[in-house]
C-alpha positions in Angstrom: -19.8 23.7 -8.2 -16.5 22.9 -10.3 -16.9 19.8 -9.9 -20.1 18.7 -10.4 -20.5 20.6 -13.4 -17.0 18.2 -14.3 -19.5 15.0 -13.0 -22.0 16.0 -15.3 -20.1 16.1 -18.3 -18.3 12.9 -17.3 -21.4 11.2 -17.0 -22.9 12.3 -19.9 -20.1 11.4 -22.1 -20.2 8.2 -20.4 -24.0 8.1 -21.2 -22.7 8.9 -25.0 -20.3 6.4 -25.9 -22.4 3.6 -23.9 -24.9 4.9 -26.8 -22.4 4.0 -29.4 -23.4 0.4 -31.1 -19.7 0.2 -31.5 -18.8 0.7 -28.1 -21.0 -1.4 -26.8 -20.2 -4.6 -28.7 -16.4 -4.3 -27.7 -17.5 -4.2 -24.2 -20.0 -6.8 -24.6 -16.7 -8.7 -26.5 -14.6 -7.9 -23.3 -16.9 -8.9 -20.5 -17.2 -12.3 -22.6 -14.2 -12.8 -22.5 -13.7 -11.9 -19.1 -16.4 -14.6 -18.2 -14.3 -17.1 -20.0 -11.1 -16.7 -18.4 -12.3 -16.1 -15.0 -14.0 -20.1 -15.9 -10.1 -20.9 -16.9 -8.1 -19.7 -14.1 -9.4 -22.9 -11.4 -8.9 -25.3 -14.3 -5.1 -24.2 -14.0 -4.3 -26.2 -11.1 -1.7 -25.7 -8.8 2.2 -23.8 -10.1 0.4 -22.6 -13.1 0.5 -19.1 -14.3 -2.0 -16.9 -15.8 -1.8 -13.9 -17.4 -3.9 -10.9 -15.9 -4.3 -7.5 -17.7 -1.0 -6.1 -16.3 0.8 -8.6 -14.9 1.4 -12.5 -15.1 0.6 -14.1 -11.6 2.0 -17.4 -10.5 0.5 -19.4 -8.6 2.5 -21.6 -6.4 1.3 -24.0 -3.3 
């Protein structure tokens, strides 16, 4: 019971910042640019590296 009553409330203040104009540009923003580098990375060619949200990845033959 704990815990759905938890899910619930996570949920609905999931429901309550997607709800935010704000919020939802900056996503809209992020998944962009998402889109954009994910179009980038096989451009890159081989030994190239890229830089992911937490680490930079090398990419070697």
């Amino acid at each position: 019971m704990k815990r759905l009553l938890s899910t619930i409330n996570t949920t609905y203040r999931v429901f309550k910042l997607l709800g935010n104009p704000e919020v939802s540009q900056m996503l809209e923003r992020q998944s962009q640019s998402n889109a954009e580098m994910k179009a980038y990375i096989p451009a890159l060619g081989k030994n190239h590296a890229f830089f992911h949200k937490h680490y930079i990845v090398q990419v070697v033959n």
